[in-house]
C-alpha positions in Angstrom: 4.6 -5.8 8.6 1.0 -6.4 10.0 -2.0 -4.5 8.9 -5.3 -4.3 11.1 -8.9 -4.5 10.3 -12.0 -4.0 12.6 -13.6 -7.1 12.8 -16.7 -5.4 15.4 -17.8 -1.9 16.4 -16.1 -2.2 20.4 -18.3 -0.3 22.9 -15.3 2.3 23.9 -14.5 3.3 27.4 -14.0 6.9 28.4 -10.3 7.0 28.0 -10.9 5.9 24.4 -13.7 8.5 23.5 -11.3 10.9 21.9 -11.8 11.9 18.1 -8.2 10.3 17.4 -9.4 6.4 18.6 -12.9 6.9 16.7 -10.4 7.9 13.3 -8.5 4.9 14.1 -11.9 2.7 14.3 -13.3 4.6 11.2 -10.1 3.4 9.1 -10.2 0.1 10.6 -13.6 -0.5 9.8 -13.2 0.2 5.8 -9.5 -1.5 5.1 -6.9 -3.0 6.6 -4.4 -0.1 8.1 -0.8 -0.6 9.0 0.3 0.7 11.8 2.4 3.3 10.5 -1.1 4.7 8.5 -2.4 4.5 11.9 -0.3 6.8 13.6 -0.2 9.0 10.8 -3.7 9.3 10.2 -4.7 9.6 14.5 -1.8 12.3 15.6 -1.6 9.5 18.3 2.1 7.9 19.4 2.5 4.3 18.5 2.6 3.1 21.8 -0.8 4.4 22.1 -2.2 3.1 19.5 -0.6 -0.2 20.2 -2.0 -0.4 23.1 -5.6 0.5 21.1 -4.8 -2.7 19.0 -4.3 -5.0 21.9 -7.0 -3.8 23.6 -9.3 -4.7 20.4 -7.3 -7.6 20.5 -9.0 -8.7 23.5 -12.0 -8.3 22.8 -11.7 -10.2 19.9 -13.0 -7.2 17.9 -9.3 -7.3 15.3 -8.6 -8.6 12.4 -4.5 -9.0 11.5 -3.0 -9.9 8.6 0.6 -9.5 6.8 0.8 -6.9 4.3 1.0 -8.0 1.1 4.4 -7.6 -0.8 4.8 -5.2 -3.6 4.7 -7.3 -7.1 7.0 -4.7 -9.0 9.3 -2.1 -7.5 7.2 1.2 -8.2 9.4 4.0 -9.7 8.4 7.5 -10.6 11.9 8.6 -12.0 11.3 7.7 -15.7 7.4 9.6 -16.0 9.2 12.4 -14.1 12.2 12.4 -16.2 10.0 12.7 -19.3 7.8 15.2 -18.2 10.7 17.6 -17.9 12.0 16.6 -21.0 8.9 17.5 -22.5 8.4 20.8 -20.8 11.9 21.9 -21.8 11.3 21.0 -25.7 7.3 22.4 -25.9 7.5 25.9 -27.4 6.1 28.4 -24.9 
């Protein structure tokens, strides 16, 4: 999976002048995004905001990388488990 970075502030064209592209650029511009987080984050569909990214792409104003892997498979089950263990045995 890719993530995306903003590299340079693009001058925007009117059919990008919407709030939802300058949210993408605002994300963009502080971390690298995926393009799932993207989507979510815009209200945009993902071919539009593919199309966003290879437009940026163009210009030379994107950074890609690979997402990095998870080191450890992250489980909330056992904290969860013992918090309702907990709640049933403290004395009310």
């Amino acid at each position: 999976m890719k993530e995306y970075r903003l590299a340079a502030w693009p001058n925007l064209g009117p059919q990008h002048r919407r709030t939802a592209y300058r949210r993408l650029l605002s994300d963009m511009s502080q971390r690298h995004v995926s393009l799932a987080e993207l989507c979510e984050r815009s209200g945009l569909a993902r071919r539009e905001v593919r199309s966003f990214l290879a437009t940026l792409a163009e210009r030379g104003s994107l950074i890609t990388r690979d997402a990095p892997r998870a080191g450890w498979p992250l489980s909330l089950r056992p904290l969860r488990n013992w918090l309702r263990r907990s709640q049933l045995l403290s004395p009310r």
